[in-house]
C-alpha positions in Angstrom: 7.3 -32.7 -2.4 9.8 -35.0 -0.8 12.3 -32.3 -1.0 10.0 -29.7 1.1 9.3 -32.1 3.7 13.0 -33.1 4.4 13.3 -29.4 4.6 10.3 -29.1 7.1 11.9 -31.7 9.1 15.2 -30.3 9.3 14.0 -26.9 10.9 13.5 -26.5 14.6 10.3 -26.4 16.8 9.5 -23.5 16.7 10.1 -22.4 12.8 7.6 -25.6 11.9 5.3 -24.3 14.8 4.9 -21.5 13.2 5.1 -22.5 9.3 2.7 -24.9 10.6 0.5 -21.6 11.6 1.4 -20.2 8.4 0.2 -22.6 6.3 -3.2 -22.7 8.1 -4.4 -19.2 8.3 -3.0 -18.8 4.5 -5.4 -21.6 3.7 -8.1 -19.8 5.3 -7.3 -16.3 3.5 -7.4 -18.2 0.6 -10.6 -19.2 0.9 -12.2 -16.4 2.6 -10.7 -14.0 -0.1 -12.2 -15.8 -3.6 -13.9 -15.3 10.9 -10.7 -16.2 12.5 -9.3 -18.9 13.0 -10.7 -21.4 15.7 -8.4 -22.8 18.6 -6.5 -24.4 16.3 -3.7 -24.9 17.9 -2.9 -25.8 21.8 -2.9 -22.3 24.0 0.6 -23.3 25.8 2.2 -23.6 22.0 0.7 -19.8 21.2 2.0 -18.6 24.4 5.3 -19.6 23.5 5.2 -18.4 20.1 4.1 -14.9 21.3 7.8 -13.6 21.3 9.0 -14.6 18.2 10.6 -12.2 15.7 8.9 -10.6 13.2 11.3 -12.1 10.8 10.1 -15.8 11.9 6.7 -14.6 11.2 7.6 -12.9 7.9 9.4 -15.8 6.9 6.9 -18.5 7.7 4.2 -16.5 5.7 6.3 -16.4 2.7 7.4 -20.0 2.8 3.8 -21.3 3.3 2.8 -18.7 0.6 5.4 -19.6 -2.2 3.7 -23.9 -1.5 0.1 -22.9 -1.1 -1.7 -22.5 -4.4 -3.9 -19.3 -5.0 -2.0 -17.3 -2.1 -1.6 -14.0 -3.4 -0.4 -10.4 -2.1 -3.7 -9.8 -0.3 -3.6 -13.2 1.4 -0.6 -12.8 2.5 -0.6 -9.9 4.0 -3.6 -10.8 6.0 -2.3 -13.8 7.1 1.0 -12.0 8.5 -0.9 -9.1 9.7 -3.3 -12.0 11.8 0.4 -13.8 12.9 1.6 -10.6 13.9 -1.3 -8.2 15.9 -1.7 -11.3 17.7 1.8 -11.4 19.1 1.4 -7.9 19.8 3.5 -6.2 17.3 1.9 -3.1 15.2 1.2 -4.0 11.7 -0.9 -2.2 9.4 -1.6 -3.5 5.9 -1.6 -1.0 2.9 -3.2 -1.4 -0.3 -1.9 0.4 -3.4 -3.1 0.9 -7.4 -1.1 1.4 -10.6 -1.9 2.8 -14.0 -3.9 0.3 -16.4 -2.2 -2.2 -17.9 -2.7 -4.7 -20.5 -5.4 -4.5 -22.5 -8.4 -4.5 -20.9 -7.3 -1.3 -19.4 -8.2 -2.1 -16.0 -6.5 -1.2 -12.5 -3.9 -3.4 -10.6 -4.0 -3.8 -7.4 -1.4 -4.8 -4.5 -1.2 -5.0 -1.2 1.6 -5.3 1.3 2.0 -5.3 5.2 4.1 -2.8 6.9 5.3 -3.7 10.4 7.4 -0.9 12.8 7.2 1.2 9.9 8.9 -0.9 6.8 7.2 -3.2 4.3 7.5 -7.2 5.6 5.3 -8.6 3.0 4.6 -7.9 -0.8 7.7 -4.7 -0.3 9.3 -6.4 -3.3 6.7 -4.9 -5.8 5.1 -2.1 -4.1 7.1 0.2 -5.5 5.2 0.6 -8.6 2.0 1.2 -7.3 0.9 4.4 -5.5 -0.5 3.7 -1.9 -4.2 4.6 -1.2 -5.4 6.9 1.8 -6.7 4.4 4.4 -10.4 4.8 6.0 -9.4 6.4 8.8 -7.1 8.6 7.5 -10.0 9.8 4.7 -12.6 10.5 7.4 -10.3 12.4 9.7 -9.7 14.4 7.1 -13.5 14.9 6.1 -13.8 15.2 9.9 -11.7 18.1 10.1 -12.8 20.0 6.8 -14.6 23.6 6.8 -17.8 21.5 5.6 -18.3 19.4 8.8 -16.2 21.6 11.0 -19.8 24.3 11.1 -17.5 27.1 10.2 
């Protein structure tokens, strides 16, 4: 514990500003997952953090993740997804299955978040699990079929 905080000390302004912002909406997702935030933090300070990188952001989400018990792949990839849209970059998250496995025989699930078209979050194990059609993607196609199309 000592350890992390020097760390957190060490880094500038802005990287605890935003691990800071990490830590709190992970919390959240946390909870929310077994509403947005609130103005939690001062309006000048999010103004500011607007520009940073995506890489700050992904960063922050994964050092706040890899401290905060019960963050998982979901969480995370809300919580960056949340950092992110509201910065004004395009980030979609993406939620993928694989086989059964164990012995229950029962699904697994991942998710990741995929911002300017490559995985930021949850990319190191997606590659196992086959990506499901999102919502809109489903009913454009059903939108656009012979049945609904009246031909």
């Amino acid at each position: 514990m000592i350890g992390t905080l020097s760390r957190i000390a060490r880094l500038d302004s802005d990287r605890r500003w935003l691990l800071a912002e990490a830590v709190v909406i992970l919390a959240a997702m946390n909870v929310l997952v077994r509403a947005q935030p609130a103005g939690w933090i001062h309006r000048r300070r999010i103004k500011r953090l607007r520009s940073a990188p995506s890489d700050s952001i992904v960063w922050a989400v994964r050092a706040a993740a890899g401290h905060l018990p019960g963050s998982t792949c979901l969480t995370s990839a809300l919580t960056a997804h949340m950092m992110l849209t509201r910065r004004g970059y395009a980030a979609v998250v993406r939620f993928g299955v694989a086989p059964p496995g164990g012995r229950r025989g029962t699904p697994l699930f991942h998710a990741w978040l995929e911002c300017d078209g490559r995985a930021v979050i949850g990319a190191e194990s997606r590659e196992s699990y086959r990506a499901l059609e999102s919502c809109s993607a489903t009913a454009a196609r059903i939108a656009n079929s012979t049945a609904f199309a009246g031909r």
